[in-house]
C-alpha positions in Angstrom: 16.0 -5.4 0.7 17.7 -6.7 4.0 17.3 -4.6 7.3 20.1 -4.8 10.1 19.1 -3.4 13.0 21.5 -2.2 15.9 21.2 -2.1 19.8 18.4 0.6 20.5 20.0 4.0 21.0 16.5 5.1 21.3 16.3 3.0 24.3 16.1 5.5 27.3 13.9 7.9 25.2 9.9 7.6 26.0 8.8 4.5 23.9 5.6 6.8 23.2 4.6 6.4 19.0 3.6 9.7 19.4 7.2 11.1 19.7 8.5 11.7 16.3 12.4 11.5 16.9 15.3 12.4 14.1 17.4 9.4 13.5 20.6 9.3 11.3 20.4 5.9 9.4 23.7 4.6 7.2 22.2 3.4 3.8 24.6 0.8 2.4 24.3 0.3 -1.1 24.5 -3.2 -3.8 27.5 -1.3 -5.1 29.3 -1.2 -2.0 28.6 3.1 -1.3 27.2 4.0 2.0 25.7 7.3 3.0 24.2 8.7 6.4 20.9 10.0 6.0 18.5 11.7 8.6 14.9 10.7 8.6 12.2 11.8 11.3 10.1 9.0 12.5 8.6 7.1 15.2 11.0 4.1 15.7 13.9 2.5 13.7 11.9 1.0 11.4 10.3 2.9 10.1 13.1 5.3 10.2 14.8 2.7 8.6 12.4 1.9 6.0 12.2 5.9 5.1 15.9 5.7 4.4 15.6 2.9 2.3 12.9 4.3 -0.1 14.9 6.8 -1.0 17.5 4.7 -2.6 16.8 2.1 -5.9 19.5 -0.4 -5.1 19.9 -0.7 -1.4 21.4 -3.7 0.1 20.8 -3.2 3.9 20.7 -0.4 6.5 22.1 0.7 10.3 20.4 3.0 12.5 23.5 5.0 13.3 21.7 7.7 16.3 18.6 9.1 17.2 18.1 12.0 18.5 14.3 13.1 20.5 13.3 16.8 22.1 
């Protein structure tokens, strides 16, 4: 599984771990399919990471936004 990650658009959000934010991560797919999903975690990659698991044949992924209260 490859990762790709983009410029930080969490990057002027408090860098605390303790923050969980909502990010919206494209999952791209062997096959060629893509689809946005929203996960809740503490950075991209582990945001991106929970996007990945919940697809069997994912090629790679982009953080598409993030969003933190």
């Amino acid at each position: 599984m490859t990762y790709v990650m983009n410029s930080s658009f969490c990057s002027s959000l408090p860098t605390n771990r303790d923050i969980l934010k909502e990010y919206w991560v494209e999952v791209i797919l062997f096959d060629g399919e893509s689809e946005i999903v929203t996960v809740y975690a503490y950075n991209e990659e582990d945001a991106q990471s929970a996007a990945a698991s919940m697809f069997d044949d994912v090629d790679y992924t982009m953080v598409q936004g993030c969003f933190a209260q």
